[in-house]
Backbone as CSV, one residue per row, in Angstrom:
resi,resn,N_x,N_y,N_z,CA_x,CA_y,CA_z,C_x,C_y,C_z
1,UNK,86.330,94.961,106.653,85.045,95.613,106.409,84.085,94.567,105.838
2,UNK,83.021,94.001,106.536,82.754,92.629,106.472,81.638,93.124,105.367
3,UNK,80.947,94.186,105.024,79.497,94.101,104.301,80.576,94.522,103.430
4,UNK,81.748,95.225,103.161,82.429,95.166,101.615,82.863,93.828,101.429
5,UNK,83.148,93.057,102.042,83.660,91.742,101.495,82.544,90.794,101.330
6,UNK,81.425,91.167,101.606,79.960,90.309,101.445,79.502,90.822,99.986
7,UNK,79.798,92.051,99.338,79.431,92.888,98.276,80.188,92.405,97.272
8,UNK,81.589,91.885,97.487,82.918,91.170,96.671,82.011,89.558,96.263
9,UNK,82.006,89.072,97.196,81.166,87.636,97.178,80.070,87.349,96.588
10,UNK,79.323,88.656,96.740,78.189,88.429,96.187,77.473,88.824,94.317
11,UNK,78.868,89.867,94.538,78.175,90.651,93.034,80.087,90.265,92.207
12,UNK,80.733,90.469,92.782,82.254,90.450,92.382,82.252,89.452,91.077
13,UNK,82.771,89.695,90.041,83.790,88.861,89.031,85.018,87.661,89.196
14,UNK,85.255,86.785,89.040,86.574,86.324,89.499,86.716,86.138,87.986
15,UNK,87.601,86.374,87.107,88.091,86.099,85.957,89.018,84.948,85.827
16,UNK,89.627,85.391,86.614,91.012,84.381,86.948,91.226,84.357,88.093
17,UNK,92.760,83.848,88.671,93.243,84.005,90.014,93.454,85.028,90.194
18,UNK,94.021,86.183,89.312,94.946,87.386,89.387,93.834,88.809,88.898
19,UNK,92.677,88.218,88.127,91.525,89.456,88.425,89.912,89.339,88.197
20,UNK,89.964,90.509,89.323,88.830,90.321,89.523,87.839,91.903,89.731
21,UNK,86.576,91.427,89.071,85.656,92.902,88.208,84.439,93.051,88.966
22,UNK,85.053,94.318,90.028,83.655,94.835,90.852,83.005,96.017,90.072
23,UNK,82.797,95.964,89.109,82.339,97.067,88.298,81.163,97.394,88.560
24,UNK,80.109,96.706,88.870,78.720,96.808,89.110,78.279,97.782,90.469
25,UNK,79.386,97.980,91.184,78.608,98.580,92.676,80.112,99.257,92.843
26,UNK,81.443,99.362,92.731,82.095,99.797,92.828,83.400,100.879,91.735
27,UNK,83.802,100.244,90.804,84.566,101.363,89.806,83.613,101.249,88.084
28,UNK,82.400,101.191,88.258,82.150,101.552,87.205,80.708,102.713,87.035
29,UNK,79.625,101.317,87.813,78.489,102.045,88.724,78.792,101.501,89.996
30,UNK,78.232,102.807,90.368,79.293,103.083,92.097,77.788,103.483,93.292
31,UNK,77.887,102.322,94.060,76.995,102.166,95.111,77.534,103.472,95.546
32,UNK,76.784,104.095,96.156,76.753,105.499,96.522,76.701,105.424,97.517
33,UNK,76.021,104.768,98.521,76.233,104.295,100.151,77.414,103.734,100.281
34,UNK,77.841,102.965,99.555,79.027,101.971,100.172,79.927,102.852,100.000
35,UNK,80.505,103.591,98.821,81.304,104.631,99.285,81.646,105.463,100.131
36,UNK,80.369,106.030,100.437,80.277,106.613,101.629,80.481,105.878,103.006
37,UNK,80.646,104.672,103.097,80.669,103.977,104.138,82.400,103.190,104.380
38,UNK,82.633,103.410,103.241,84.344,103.467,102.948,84.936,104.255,103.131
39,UNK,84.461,105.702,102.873,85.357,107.196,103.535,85.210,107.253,105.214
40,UNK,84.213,106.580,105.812,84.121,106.596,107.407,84.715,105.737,107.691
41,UNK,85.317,104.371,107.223,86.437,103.637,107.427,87.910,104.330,107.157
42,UNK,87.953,104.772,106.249,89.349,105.323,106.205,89.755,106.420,107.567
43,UNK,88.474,106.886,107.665,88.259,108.192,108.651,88.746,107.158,109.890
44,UNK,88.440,106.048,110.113,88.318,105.513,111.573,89.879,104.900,111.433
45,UNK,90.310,104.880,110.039,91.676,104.304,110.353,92.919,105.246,110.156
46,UNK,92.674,106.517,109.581,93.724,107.242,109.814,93.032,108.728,109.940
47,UNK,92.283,109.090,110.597,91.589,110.090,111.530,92.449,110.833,112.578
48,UNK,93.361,109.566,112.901,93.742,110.378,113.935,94.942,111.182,113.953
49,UNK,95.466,111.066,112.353,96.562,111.925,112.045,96.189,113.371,111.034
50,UNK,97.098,113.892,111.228,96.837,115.228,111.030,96.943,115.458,109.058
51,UNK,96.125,114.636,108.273,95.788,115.078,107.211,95.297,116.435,106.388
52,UNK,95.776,116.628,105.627,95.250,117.987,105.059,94.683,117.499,103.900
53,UNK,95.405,116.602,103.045,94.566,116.164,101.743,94.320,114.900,101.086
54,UNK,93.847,114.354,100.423,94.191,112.809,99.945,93.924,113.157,98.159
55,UNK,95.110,112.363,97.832,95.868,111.976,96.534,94.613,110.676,96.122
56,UNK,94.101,110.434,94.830,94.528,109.893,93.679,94.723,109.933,92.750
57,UNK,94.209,108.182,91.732,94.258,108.474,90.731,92.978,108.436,89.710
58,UNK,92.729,109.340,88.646,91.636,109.231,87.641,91.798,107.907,86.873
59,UNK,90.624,107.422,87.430,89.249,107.761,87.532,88.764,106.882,88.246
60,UNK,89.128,105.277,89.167,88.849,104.931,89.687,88.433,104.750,91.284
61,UNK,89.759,105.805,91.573,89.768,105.795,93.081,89.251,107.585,93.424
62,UNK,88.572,108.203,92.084,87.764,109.074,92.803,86.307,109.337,93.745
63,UNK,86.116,108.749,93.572,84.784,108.410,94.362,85.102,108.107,95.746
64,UNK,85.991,107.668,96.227,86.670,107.070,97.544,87.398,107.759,97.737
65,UNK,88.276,108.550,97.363,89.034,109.695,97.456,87.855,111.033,98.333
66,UNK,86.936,111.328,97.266,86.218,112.138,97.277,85.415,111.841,98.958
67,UNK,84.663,110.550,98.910,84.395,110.018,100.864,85.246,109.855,101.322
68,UNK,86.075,109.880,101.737,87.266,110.202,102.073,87.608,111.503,103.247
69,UNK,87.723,112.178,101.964,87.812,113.422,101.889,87.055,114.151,102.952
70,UNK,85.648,113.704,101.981,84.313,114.764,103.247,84.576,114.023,104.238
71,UNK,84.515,112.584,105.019,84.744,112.054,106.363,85.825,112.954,107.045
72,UNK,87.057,113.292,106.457,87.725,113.776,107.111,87.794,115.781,107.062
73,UNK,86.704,115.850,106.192,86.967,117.647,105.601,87.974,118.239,105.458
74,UNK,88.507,117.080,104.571,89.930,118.099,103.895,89.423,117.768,102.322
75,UNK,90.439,118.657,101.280,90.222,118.516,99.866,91.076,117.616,99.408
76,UNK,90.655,116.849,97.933,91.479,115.825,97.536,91.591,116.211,96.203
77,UNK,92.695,115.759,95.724,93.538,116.008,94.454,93.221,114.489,93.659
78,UNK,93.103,114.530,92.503,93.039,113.398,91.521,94.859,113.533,90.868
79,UNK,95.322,113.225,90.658,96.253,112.525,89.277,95.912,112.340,87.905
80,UNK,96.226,113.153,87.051,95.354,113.289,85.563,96.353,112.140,84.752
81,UNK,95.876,111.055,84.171,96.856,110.333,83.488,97.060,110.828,82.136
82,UNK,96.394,112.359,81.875,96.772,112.311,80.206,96.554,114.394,80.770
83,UNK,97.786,114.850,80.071,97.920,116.273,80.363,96.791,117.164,79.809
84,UNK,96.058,117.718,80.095,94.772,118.411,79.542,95.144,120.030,79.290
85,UNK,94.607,120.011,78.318,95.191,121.689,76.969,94.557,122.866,78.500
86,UNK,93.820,122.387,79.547,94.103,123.613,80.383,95.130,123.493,81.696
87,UNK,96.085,122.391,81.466,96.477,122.175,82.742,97.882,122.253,82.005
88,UNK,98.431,124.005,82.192,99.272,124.665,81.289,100.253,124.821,82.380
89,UNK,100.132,124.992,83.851,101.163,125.057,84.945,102.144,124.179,84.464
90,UNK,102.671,124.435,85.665,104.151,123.392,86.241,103.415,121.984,86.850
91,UNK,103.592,120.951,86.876,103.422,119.810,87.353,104.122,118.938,88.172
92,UNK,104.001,118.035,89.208,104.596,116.817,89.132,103.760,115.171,88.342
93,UNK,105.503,114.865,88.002,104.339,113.612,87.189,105.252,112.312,87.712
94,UNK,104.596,111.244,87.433,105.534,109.707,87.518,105.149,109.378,86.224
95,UNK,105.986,108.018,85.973,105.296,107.113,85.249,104.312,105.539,85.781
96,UNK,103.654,105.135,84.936,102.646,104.389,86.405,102.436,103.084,85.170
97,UNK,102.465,101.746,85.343,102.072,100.747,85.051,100.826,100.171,84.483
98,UNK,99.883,100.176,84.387,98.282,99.679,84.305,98.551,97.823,84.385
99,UNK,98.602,97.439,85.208,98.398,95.928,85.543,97.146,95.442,84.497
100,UNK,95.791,96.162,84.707,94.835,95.964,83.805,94.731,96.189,82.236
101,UNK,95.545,97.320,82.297,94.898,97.283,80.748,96.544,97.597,79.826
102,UNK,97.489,97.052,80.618,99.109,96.117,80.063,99.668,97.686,79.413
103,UNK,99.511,98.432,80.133,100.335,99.873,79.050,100.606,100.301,80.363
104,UNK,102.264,101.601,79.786,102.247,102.581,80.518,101.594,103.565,80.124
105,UNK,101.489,104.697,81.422,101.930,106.505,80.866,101.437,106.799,82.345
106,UNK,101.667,108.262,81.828,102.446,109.495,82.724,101.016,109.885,83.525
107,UNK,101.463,110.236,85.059,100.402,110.753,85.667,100.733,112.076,86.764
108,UNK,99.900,113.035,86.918,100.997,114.248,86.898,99.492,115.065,87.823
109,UNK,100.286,115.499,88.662,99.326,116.849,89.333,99.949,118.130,89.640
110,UNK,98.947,119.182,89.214,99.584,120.681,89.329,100.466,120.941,90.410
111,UNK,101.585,121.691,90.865,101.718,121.922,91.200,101.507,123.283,92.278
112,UNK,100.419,123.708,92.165,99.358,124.739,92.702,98.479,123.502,93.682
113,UNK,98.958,122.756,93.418,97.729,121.669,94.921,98.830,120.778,95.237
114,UNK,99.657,120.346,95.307,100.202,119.737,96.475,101.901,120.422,96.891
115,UNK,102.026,120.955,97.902,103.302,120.920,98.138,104.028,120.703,99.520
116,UNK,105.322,121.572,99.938,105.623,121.011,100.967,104.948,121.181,102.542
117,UNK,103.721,122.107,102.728,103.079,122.314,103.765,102.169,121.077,104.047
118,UNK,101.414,120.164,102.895,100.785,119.231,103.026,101.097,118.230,103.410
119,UNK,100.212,116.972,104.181,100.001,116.174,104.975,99.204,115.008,104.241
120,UNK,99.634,114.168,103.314,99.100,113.470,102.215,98.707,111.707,102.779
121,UNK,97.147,111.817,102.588,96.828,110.177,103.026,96.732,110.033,100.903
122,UNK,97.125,108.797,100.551,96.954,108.115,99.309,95.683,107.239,99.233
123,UNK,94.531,107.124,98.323,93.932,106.605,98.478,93.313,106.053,97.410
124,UNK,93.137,104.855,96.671,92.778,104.153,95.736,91.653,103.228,95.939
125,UNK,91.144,102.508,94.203,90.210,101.328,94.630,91.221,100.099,95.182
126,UNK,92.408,99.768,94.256,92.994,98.645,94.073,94.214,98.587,94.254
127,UNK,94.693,97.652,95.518,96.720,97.478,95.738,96.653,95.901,95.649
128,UNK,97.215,96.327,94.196,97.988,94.408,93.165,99.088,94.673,93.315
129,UNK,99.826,94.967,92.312,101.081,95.362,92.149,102.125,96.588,92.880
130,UNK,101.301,97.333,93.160,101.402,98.685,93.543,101.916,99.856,92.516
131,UNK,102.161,99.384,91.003,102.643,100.491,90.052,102.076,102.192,90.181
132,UNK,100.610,101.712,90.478,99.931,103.092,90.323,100.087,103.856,91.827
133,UNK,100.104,103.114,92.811,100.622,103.877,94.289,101.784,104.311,94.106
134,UNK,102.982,103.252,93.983,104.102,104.180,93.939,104.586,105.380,93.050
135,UNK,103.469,105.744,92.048,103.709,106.587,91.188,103.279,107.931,91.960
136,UNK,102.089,107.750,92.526,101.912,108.775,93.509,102.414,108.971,94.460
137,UNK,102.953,108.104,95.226,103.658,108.067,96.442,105.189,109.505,95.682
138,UNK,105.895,108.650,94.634,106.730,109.921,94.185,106.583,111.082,94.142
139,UNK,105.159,110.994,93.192,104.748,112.192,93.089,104.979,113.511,94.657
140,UNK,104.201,112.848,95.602,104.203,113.554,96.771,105.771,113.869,97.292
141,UNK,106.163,112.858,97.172,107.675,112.712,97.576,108.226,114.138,96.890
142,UNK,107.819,113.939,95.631,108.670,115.257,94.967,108.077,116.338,94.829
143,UNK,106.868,116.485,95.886,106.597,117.844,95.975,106.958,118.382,97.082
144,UNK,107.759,117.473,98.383,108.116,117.987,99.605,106.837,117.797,100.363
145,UNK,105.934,117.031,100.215,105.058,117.109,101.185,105.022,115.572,101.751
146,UNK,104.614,115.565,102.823,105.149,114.663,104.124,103.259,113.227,103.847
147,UNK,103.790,112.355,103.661,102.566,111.006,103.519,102.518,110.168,104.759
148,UNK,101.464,110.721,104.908,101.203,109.768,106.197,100.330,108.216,105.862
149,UNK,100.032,108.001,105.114,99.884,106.765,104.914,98.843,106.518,103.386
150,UNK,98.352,104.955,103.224,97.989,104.852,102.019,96.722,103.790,102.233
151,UNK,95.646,104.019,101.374,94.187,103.442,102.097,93.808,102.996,100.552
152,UNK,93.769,101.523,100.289,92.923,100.851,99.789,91.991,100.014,99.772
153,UNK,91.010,100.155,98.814,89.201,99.513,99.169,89.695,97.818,99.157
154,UNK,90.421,97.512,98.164,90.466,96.166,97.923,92.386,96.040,97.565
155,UNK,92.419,94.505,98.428,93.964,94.171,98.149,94.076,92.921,97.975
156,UNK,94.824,92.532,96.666,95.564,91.420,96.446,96.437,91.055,97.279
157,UNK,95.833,90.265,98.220,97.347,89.891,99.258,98.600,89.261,98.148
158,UNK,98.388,88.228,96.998,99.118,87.709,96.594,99.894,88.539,95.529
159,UNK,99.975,89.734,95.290,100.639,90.064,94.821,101.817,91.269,95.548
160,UNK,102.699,91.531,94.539,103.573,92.508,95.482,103.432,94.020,95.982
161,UNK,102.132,94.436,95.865,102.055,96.061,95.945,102.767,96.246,97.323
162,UNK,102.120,95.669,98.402,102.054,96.259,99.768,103.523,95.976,100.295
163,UNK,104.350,95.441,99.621,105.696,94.918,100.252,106.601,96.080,99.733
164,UNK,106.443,96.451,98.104,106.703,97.619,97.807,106.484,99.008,98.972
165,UNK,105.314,99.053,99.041,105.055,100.491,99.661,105.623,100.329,101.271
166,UNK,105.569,99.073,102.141,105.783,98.883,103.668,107.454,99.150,103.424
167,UNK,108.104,98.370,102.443,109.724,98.525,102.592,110.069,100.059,102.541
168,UNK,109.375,101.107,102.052,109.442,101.859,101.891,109.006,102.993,103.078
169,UNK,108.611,102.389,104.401,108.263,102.848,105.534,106.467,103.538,105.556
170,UNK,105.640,103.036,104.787,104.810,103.761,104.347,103.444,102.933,105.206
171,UNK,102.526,103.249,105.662,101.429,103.034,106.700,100.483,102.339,105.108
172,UNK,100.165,101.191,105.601,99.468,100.390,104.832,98.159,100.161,105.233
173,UNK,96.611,100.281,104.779,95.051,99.820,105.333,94.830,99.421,103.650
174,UNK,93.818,98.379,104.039,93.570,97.745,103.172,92.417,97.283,103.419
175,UNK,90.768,97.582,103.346,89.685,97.228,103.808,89.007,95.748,103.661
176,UNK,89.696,95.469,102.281,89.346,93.671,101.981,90.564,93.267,101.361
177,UNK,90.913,92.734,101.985,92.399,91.677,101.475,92.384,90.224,101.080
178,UNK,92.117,90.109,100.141,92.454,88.808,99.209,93.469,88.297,99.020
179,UNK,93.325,87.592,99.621,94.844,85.879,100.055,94.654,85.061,98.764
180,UNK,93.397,84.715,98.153,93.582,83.919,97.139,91.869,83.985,96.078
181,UNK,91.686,83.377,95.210,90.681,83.674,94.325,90.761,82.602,93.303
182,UNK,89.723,82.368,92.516,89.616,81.541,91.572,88.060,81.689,90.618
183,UNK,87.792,81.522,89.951,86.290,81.524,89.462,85.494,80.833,90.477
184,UNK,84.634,81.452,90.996,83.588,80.571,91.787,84.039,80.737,93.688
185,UNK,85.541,81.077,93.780,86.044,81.096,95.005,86.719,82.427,95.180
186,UNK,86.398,82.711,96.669,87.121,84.171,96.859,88.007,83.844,98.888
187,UNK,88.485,84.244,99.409,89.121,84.025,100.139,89.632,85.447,100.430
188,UNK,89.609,86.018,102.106,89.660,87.044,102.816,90.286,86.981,104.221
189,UNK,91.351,87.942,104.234,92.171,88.119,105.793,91.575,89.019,106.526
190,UNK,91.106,88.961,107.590,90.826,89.759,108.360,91.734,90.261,109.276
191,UNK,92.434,92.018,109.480,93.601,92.014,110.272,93.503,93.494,110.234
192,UNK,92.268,94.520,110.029,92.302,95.760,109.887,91.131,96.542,110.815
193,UNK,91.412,95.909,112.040,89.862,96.166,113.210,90.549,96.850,113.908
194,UNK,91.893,97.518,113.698,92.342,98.618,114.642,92.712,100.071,114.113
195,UNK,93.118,100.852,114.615,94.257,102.419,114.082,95.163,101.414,114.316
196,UNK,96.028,100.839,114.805,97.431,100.495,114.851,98.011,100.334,113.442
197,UNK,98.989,100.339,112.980,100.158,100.410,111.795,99.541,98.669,111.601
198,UNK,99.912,98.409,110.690,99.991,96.637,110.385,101.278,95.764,110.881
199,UNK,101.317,95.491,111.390,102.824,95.142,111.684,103.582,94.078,110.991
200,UNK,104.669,93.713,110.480,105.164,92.617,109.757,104.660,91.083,109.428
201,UNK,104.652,90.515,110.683,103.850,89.284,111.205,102.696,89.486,110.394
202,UNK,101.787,90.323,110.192,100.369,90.591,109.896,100.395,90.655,108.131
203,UNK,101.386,90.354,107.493,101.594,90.943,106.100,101.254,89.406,105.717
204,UNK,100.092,89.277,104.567,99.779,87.812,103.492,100.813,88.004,102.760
C-alpha cells in the first residue's frame, strides 16, 4: 500500500531499529481518510471469504477494525484488556504481552459476541512479535469459531510475529512490511498486490 508506506516515511518515528511511532496520523491522531482507505484494502484482500466479523484489540487497532468492518458490512468486536464493572457475563480471555510498554495482562471478550457460528478476520495496527495476535487468535479458537485470516496495517518483517501465526496455518496480509529501520532510514517489501495466501518463499 504505497501512499501508507509514503505516510511511514514521511511523518513516521524511527526510535530505534526495533520501534517505531506513527502516532501522528495513525494510533494516536488518526487520519480519518487513510483509515478508511485501509478497510478497502483489507476488503480487497480478504473480501472474498465469507466473513461475519473482525476481532481486535483496545485501543489501537480500533479504528481499522471499525473500516474494516463497514468495507465489508459485518460488525467488529474489540478485546477489553482490563474487565469493566459492566462486563459481568461469561468471557473468553488470553494473556497478551505488550512488546511496547514491557507488561503483561489479560484480554477477554464476551461471550454473547463471538462464537461457534462466526467467521473471524483478526485485525490490528501492528505484527512485531505477534503476542497480542496470538492472544486473540486463542481467544477465537476457544470460542469455536472458525478464522479465516489476520490483517495488519504495519509489519516488522524482522521480528517473529508472522512465523508464529503462518506455523500455525493462519492467512497472513500485512499492508507495509518493514525488512529493516534505523533513525533516519526505513526500508519496505513489497509482496501484497494480490488475494492469493503469501506463500513461504515470500516470508522476510
Amino acid at each position: 500500500m504505497k501512499v501508507l508506506q509514503e505516510r511511514i516515511r514521511q511523518e513516521g518515528l524511527i526510535l530505534s531499529d526495533t520501534v517505531l511511532k506513527v502516532d501522528s496520523f495513525l494510533n494516536h491522531q488518526v487520519d480519518t481518510e487513510l483509515a478508511l482507505q485501509i478497510g478497502q484494502e483489507f476488503k480487497r484482500l480478504f473480501g472474498h471469504l465469507p466473513i461475519t466479523k473482525i476481532i481486535t484489540i483496545e485501543a489501537s487497532g480500533i479504528q481499522f477494525a471499525m473500516a474494516t468492518a463497514i468495507a465489508l458490512g459485518v460488525p467488529f468486536v474489540y478485546a477489553k484488556k482490563k474487565k469493566a464493572v459492566t462486563l459481568s457475563e461469561a468471557v473468553y480471555s488470553a494473556p497478551v504481552h505488550s512488546f511496547t510498554r514491557k507488561e503483561d495482562y489479560m484480554v477477554s471478550v464476551s461471550q454473547k459476541y463471538i462464537g461457534p457460528s462466526d467467521k473471524v478476520l483478526i485485525v490490528d495496527d501492528f505484527l512485531a512479535t505477534g503476542a497480542a495476535l496470538v492472544g486473540l487468535v486463542d481467544i477465537v479458537q476457544e470460542a469455536g469459531a472458525e478464522l479465516l485470516g489476520v490483517g495488519c496495517v504495519i509489519e516488522k518483517c524482522f521480528q517473529e510475529g508472522r512465523s508464529l501465526l503462518e506455523d500455525r496455518g493462519i492467512e497472513v496480509h500485512a499492508l507495509a512490511r518493514i525488512t529493516s529501520m534505523s533513525p533516519g532510514e526505513i526500508h519496505f517489501i513489497d509482496n501484497e498486490s494480490s488475494k492469493e495466501p503469501i506463500k513461504e518463499s515470500a516470508r522476510c
